[in-house]
C-alpha positions in Angstrom: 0.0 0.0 0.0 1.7 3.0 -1.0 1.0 6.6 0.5 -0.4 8.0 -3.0 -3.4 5.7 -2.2 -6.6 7.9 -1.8 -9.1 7.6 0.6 -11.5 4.5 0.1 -15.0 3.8 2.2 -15.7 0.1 2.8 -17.7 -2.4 4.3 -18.0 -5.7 5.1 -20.2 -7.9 3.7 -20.7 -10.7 6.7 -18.8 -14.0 8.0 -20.3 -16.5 5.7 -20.9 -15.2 2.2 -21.9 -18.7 0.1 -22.0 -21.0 3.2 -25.8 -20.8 4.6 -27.2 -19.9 1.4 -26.3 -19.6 -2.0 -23.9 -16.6 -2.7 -26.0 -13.3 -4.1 -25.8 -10.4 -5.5 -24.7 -7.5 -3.3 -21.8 -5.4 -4.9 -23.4 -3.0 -7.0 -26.0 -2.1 -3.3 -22.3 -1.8 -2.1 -21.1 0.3 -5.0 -24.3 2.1 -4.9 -23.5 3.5 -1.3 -19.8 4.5 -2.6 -18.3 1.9 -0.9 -15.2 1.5 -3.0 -13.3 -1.3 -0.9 -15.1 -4.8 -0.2 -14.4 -7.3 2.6 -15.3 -10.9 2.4 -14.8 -13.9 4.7 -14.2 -17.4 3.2 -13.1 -20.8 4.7 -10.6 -23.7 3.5 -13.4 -26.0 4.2 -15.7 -24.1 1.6 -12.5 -23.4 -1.0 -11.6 -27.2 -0.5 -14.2 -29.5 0.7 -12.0 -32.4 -0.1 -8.1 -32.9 -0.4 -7.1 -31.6 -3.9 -10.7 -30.0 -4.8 -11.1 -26.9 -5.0 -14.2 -24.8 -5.1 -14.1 -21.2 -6.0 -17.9 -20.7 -6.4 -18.5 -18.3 -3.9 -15.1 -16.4 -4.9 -16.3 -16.3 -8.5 -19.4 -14.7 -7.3 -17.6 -11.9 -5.7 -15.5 -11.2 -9.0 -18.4 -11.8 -11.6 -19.8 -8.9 -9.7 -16.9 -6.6 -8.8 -16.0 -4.0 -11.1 -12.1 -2.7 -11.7 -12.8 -0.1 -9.4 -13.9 -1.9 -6.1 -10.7 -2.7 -4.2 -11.2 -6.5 -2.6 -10.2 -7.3 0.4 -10.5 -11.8 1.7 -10.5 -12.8 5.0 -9.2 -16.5 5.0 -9.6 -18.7 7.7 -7.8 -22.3 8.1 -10.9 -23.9 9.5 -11.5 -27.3 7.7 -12.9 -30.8 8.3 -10.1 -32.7 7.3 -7.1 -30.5 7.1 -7.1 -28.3 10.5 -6.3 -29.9 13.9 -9.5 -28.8 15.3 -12.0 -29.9 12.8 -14.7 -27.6 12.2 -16.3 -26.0 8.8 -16.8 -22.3 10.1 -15.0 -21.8 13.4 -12.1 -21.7 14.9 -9.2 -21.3 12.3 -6.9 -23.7 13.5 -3.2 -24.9 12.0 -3.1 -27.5 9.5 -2.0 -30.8 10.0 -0.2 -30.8 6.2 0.8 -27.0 6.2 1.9 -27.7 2.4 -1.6 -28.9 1.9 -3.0 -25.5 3.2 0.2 -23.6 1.1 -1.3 -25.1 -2.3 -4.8 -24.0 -1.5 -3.4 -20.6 -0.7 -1.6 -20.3 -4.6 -4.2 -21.8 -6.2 -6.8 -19.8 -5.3 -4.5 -16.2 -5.2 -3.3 -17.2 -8.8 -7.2 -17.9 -9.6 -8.1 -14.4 -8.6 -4.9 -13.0 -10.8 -4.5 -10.1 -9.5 -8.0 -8.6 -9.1 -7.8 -9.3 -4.4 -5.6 -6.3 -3.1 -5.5 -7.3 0.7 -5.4 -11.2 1.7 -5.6 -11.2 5.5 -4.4 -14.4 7.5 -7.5 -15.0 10.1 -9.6 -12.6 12.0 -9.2 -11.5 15.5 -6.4 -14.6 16.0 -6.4 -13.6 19.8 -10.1 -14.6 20.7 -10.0 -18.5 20.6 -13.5 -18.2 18.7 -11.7 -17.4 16.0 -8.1 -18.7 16.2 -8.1 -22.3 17.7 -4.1 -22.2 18.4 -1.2 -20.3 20.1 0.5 -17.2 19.0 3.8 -19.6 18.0 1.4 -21.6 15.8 -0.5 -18.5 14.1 3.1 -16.8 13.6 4.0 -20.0 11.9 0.6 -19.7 9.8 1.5 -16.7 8.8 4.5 -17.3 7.6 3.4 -19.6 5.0 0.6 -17.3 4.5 2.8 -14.9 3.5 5.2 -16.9 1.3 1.9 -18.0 -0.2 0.4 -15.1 -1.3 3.6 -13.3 -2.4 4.8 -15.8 -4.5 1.3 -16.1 -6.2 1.2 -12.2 -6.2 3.8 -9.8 -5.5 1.8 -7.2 -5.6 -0.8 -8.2 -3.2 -0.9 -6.7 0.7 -0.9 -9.6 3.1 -2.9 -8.2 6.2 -2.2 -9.7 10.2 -5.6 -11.0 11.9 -7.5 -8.3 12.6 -6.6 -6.3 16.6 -10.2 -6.3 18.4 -10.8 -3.3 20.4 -9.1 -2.9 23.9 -5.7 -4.3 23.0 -4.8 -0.7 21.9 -4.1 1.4 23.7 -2.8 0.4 27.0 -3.3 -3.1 28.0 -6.8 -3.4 28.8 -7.7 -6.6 27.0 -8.3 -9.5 28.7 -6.7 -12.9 28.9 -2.7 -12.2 27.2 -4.1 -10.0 24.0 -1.8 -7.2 24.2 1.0 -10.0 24.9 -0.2 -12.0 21.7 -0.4 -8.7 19.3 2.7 -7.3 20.8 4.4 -10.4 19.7 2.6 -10.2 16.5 4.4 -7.1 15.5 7.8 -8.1 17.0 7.6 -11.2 14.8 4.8 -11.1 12.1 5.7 -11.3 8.5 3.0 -9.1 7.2 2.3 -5.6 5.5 -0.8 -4.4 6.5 -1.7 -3.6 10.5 -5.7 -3.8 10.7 -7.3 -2.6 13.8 -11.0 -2.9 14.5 -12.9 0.5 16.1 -15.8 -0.1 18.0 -16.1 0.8 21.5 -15.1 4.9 22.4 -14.7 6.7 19.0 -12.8 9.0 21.1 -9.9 6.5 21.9 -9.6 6.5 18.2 -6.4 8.4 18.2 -4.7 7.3 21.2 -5.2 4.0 19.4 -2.9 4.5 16.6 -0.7 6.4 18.4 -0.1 3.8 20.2 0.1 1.1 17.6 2.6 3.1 15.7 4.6 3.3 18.9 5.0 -0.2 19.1 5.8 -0.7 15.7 8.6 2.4 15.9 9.7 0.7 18.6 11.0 -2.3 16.7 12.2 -0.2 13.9 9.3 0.0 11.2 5.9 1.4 10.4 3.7 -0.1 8.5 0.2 1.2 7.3 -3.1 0.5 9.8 -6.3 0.1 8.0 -9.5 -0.2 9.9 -10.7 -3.3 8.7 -14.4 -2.9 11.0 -16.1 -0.3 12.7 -19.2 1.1 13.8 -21.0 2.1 16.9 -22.7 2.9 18.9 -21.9 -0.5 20.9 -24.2 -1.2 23.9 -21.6 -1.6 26.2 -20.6 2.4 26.1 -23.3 2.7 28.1 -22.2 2.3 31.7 -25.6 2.2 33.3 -26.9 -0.4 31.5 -24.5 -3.1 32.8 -26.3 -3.9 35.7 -29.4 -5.1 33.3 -27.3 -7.0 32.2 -25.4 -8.5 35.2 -28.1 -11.6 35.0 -27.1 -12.2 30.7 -23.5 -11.6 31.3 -23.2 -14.5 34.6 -25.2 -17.3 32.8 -22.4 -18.2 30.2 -23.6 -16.4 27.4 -19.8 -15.2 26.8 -18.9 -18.7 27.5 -16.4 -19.4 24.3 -17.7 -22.3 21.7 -15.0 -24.7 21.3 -16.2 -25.0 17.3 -18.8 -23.4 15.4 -20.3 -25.4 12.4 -22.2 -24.3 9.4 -25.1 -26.2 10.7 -25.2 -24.6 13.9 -24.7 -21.0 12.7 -27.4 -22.0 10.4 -29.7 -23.0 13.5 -28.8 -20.2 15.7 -29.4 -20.9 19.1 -25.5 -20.8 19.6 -25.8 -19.8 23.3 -26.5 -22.4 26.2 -30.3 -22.9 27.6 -29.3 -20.5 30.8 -28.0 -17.9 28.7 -31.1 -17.6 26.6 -33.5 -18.2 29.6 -31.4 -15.0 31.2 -32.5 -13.1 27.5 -36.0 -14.1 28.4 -35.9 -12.7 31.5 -34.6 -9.4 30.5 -37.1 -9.1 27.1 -39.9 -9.8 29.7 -39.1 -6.5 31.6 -37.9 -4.7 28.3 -40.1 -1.4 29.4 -38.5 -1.1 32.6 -35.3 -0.7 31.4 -33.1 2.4 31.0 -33.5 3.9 27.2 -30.3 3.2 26.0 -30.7 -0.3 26.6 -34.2 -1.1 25.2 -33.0 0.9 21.8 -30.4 -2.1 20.8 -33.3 -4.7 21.7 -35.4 -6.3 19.3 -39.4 -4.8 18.8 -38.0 -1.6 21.0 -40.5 1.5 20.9 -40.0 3.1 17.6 -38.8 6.5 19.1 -36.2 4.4 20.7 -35.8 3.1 17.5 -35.8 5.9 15.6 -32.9 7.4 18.2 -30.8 4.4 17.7 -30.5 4.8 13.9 -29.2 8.8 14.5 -26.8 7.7 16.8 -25.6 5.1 14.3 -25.6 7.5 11.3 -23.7 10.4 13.0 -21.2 7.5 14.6 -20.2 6.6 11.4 -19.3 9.8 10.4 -17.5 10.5 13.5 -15.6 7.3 13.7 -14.5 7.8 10.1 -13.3 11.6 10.4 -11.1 10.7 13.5 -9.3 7.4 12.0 -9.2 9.2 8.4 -7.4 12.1 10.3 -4.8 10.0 11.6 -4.0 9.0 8.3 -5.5 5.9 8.0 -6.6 5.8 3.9 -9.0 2.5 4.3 -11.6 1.9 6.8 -14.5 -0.8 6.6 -18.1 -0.7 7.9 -19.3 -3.7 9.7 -21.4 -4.9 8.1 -23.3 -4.1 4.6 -26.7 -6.2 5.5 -27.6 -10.1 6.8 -26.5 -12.8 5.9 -29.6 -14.5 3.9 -32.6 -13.0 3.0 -34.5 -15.6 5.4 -35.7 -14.2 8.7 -33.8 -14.4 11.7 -35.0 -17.6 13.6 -38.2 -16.5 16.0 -36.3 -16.4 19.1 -33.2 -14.9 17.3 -33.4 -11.9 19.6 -32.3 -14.4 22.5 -28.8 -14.1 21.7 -26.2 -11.9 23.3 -24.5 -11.3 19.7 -27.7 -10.2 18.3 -28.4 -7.8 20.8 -24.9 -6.3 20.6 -24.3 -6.4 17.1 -27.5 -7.4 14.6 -28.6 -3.2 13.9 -25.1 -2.9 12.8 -26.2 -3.6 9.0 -26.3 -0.5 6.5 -28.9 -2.5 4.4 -32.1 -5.1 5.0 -34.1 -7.1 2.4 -37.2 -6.7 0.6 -37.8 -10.4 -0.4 -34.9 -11.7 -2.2 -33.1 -8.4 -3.1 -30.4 -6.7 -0.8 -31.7 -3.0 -1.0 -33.5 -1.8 1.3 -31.6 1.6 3.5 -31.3 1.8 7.2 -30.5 5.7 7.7 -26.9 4.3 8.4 -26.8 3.8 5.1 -27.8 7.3 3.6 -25.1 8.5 6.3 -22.9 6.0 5.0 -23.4 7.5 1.3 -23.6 11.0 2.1 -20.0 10.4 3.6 -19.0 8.7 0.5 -20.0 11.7 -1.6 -18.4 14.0 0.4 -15.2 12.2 0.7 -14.7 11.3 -3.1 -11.4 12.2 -4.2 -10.1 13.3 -0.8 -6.4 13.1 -0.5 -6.6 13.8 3.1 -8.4 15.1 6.4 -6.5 17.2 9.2 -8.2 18.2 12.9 -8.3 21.3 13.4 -7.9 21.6 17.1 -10.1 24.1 19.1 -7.5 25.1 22.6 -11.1 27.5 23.7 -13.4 24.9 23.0 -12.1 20.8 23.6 -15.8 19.7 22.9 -15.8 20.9 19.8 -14.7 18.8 16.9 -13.4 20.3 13.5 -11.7 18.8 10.8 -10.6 20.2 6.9 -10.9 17.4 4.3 -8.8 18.4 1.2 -10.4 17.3 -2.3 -8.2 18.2 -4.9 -10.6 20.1 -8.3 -13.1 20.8 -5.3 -13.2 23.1 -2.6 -12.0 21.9 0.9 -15.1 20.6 3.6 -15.2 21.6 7.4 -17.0 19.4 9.5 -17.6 19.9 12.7 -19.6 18.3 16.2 -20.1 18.8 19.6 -18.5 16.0 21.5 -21.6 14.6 23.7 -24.4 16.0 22.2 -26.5 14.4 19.8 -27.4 16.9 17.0 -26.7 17.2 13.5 -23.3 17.4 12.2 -22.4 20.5 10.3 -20.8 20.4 6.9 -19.0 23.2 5.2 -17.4 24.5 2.3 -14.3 27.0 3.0 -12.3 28.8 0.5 -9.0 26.9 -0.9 -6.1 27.1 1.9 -8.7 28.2 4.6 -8.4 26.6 8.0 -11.2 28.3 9.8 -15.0 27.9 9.4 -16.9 29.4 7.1 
């Protein structure tokens, strides 16, 4: 990735394009919201089902629908029934038991693409054992080969390191050794690409590269930092509404799954009985509790509703301006819409994840078709629009006034945009044109 690159808007389209249901068409809704940059998930046991056959259907539908312009971005994961040491056909990503097995998947499929995937990233999140079934030796090792892999089948490609969750950076808040197994990561990961995920306090977004950049520096290199998922806002950045959810949290609904399968994502009903029971218990009081709690909860009042969706639309905005002006050129919107077009199972609702995590999507169906706009999306594409042909965005600070948020986006052949908030409050975010140069508001 070189530092000409312009700014690009993203999203993600979900964790199992082509697995539950057949792969469909959703780049040109992508493409339609400006997203310019497309992230995809896909899984050795779906680009190899058996030893020496491969499968690219779901990759071809990504490319048969991709124009030259959309930048790709594939998530691999070494989950498979027959090759991984913890066999599983969605989750964890676990080292192969015949790494050259896993290498030749790897070429096959980059050389298949030729040329057309910019970023391959090696696993997601490798420090949560959801998603990384090994140690931080064994995923160094993966990517190793990873690396050798990709290079050799593209030498132009960006190879991207599992994706940081939040809390790692900065500081070591993160529970359970993930500082210690990112930290080693940069020491001795052969990669090119840093991709940190943003959720949690837009705010920390700075201190959060600062501080990955720091660590880099301090064993001699920097590499770019891409945001490979973001949005907000996430229910936990609402202190008071932890003790509602003392009751969910104790009954092992964060209780780690030892494997995920297909089958059982395509269930749902991931979480044990107690866990679910606990979700009961809390949707049975849903109109005793606080606000900004009841708005993440499926079937909440539509005002709460209707609040949840500004939120969300001028988050996005404000996650991107901070992490664009800290010179990050790539960020990525989790996620673009659901994963099938099939309702969510009746008692979907139930689960932890979707409480935290289902209004994330920009889009929703009507029927078969991907298309229908939450008013993240419009956000989403009014952002686009506005950011087209940026070459970069600077804050502005404001000594007199720390609350106050301004930033100059530079658009070369168009005049520069202010943009400015009010940390903490919830109104509308002002946009500006100023006068070539200018670095005060209009």
């Amino acid at each position: 990735m070189t530092s000409t690159d312009g700014i690009r808007l993203g999203v993600v389209r979900g964790i199992q394009y082509g697995l539950v249901a057949k792969p469909g068409t959703f780049a040109p809704q992508a493409r339609d919201l400006g997203a310019g940059l497309l992230r995809m998930f896909f899984y050795w046991s779906q680009l190899e089902p058996e030893p020496g056959r491969y499968d690219w259907t779901s990759v071809d539908a990504v490319l048969d629908q991709v124009d030259d312009d959309t930048e790709l971005w594939f998530t691999l994961s070494a989950a498979s029934t027959w090759g991984s040491t913890r066999s599983t056909d969605l989750l964890p990503g676990s080292p192969p038991t015949d790494p050259a097995a896993y290498e030749a998947m790897l070429r096959a499929l980059v050389t298949h693409c030729a040329g057309r995937v910019r970023y391959w990233q090696c696993e997601n999140e490798p420090c949560i054992p959801l998603f990384w079934g090994g140690t931080a030796t064994e995923y160094l090792d993966l990517l190793t080969l990873f690396h050798r892999a990709i290079k050799g089948a593209d030498p132009q490609a960006d190879v991207v390191l599992g994706g940081c969750p939040p809390g790692v950076f900065p500081a070591p808040e993160s529970p359970d050794g993930e500082r210690d197994f990112f930290l080693r990561l940069i020491a001795e990961g052969a990669y090119d690409v840093f991709d940190i995920h943003l959720y949690s306090d837009p705010y920390r977004i700075p201190a959060t590269i600062d501080d990955i950049r720091a660590v880099m520096r301090s064993y001699g290199y920097e590499k770019p930092i891409l945001a490979g998922e973001y949005n907000g806002p996430l229910l936990l950045e609402y202190p008071e509404v932890m003790e509602h959810l003392s009751d969910v949290m104790s009954s092992g609904a964060m209780t780690p799954w030892h494997t995920l399968t297909v089958e059982e994502f395509r269930k749902g009903g991931l979480s044990p009985a107690s866990a679910r029971e606990a979700m009961k218990r809390l949707y049975a009081r849903m109109s005793e509790l606080p606000p900004n709690l009841q708005m993440f909860m499926t079937g909440c009042p539509p005002e709460l509703e209707d609040r949840r969706h500004r939120i969300n639309a001028r988050d996005l905005v404000v996650r991107n301006l901070l992490a664009l002006s800290c010179g990050l050129r790539r960020t990525i919107c989790w996620q673009l819409g659901p994963e099938t077009p099939e309702p969510p199972m009746p008692d979907d609702h139930l689960e932890l994840l979707q409480l935290m995590f289902s209004k994330f999507v920009l889009l929703a169906y009507d029927g078969e078709t991907l298309g229908v706009r939450h008013p993240s999306a419009d956000a989403f594409a009014d952002l686009a629009a506005r950011l087209d042909g940026a070459e970069s965005v600077r804050r502005l600070e404001q000594p007199d006034h720390p609350d106050t948020y301004l930033f100059e986006v530079i658009r070369p052949g168009r005049p520069p945009l202010h943009v400015t908030w009010v940390r903490g409050a919830e109104q509308a975010i002002e946009w500006n044109l100023a006068p070539q140069g200018s670095s005060s508001p209009q």
